[in-house]
C-alpha positions in Angstrom: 20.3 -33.4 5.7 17.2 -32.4 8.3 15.7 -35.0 9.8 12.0 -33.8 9.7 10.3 -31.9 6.6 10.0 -28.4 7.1 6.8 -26.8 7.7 7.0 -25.0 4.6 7.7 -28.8 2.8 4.7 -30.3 4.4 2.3 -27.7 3.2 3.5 -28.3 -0.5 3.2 -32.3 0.2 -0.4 -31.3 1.7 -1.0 -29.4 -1.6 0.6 -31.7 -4.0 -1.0 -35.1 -2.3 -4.6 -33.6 -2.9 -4.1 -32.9 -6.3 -2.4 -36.5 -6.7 -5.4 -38.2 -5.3 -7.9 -36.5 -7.1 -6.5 -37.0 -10.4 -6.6 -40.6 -10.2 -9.9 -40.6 -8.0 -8.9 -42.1 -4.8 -9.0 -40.8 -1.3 -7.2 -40.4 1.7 -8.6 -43.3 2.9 -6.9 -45.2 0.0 -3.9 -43.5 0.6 -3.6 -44.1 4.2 -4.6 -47.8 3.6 -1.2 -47.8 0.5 0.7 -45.8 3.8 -0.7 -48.8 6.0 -1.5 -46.3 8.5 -4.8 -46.9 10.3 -6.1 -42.9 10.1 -6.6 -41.3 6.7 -6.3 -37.5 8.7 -3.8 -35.2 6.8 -1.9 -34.8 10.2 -1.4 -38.8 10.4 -0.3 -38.6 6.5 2.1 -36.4 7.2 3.7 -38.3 10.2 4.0 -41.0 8.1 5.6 -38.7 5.0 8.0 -37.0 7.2 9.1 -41.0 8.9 9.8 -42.0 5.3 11.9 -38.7 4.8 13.9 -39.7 8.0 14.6 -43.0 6.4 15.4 -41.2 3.2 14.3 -37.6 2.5 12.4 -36.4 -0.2 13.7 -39.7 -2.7 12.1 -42.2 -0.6 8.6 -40.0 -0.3 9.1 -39.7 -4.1 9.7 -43.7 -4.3 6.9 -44.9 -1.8 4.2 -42.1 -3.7 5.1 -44.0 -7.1 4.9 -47.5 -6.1 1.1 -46.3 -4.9 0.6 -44.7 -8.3 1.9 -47.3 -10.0 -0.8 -50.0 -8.1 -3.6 -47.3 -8.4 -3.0 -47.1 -11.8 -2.6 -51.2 -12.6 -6.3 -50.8 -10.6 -7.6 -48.3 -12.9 -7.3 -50.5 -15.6 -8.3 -53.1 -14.3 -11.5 -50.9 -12.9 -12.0 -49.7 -16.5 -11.9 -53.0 -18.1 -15.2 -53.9 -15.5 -16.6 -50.5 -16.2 -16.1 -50.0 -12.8 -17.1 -46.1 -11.6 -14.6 -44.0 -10.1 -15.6 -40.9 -7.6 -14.2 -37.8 -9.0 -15.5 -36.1 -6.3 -13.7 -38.2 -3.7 -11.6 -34.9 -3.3 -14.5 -33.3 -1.6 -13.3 -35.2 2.1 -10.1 -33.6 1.9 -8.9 -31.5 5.2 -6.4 -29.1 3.4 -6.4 -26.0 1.7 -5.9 -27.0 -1.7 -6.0 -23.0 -3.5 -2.6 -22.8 -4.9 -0.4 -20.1 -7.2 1.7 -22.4 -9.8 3.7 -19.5 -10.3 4.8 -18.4 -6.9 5.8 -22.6 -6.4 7.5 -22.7 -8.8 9.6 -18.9 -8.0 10.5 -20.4 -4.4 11.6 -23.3 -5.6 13.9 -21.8 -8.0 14.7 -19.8 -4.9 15.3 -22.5 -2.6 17.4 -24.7 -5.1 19.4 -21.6 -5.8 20.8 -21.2 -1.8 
């Protein structure tokens, strides 16, 4: 197993964590703060991805993103039940390119599985 996500991984992570957070309306700054990192930059998300795939690989990324989506989402209801507001546009303070062909993911993973 590799000890540091390939460049390749990171730039899906990148791609997949900015569709995560906007779905549920947070930002990096909330995910940085669930990371209990100090900097909500991409480049400091990713250190602290690629620590937890030394500790782990991609299960304990996997693990670690649903505990945070599993809190975000107890605090969605929670913000629901006091009418609370959520951003939708909280997306808009993202630093990644975020244009992405389903399709093409989908073929190199099939590819990359299949070596």
């Amino acid at each position: 197993m590799s000890k540091k996500l390939t460049t390749q991984d990171e730039k899906n992570l990148e791609l997949f964590i900015k569709d995560w957070i906007r779905v549920h309306g947070y930002s990096q700054k909330d995910l940085a703060k669930q990371l209990n990192i100090s900097s909500s930059r991409t480049a400091s998300i990713l250190a602290k991805l690629n620590e937890l795939f030394k500790k782990g690989g991609m299960f304990n990324i996997a693990k670690k993103l649903i505990e945070i989506e599993q809190e975000w989402l107890k605090n969605s209801n929670k913000n629901t039940e006091d009418n609370s507001p959520i951003d939708k546009n909280s997306y808009s303070q993202l630093d990644i390119n975020y244009q992405i062909d389903l399709d093409k993911l989908l073929n190199q993973m099939d590819k990359d599985h299949s070596k």
